[in-house]
C-alpha positions in Angstrom: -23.6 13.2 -20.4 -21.3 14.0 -18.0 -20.7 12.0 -15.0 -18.6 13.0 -11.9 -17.4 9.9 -9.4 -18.6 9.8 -5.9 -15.6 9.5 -4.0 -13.6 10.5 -1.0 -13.0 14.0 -2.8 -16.4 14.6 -1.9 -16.2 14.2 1.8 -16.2 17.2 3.8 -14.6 17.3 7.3 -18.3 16.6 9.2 -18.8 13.5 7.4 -14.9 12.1 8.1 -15.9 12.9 12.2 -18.8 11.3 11.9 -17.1 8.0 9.9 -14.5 8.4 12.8 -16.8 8.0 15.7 -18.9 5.3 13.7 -15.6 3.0 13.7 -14.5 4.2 17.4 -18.1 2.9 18.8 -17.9 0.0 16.5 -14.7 -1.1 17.0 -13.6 0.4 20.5 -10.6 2.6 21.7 -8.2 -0.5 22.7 -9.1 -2.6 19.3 -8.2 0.2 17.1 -4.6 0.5 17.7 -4.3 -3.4 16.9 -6.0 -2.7 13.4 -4.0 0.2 12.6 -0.9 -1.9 14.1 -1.9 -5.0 11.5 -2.1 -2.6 8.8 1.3 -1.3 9.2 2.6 -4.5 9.2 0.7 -5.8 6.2 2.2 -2.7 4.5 5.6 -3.0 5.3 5.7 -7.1 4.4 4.0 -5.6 0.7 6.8 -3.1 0.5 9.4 -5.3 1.2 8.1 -7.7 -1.6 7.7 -5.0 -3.5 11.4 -4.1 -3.3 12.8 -7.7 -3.6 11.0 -8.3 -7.0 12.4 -4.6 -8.2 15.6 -5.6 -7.0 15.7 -9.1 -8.8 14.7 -7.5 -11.8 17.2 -5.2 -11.4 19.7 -7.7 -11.0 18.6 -10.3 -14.1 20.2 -8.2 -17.0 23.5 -7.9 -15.6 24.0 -12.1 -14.6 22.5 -12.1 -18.5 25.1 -10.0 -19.7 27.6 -11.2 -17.8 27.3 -14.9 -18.6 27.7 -14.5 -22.5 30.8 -14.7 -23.8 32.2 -11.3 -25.6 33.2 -11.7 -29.0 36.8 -10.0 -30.3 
């Protein structure tokens, strides 16, 4: 059997309009820039996290291999 996943690769450009205008009259014209504005941010504070845990695991093998002593 071969089953194909319903998701957004089926959406044509009617049904994203009308999923626009369903959250525009749901949510309203001056609440929507707050959401998207909340969203950035909530982005931007996951990259940043995101970017201090590469950058401490960039950082642990070299304080590793700096604190052994080398052997001649």
């Amino acid at each position: 059997m071969n089953f194909q996943p319903i998701l957004l690769g089926v959406l044509g450009t009617q049904e994203i309009i009308i999923i626009a205008i369903i959250i525009l009259l749901l949510f309203g014209g001056r609440k929507i820039p707050e959401l998207m504005r909340g969203l950035g941010k909530g982005i931007r504070e996951f990259n940043d996290a995101k970017n201090t845990v590469r950058k401490e695991i960039e950082e642990a093998p070299n304080t590793n291999s700096n604190d052994t002593p080398s052997a001649k």
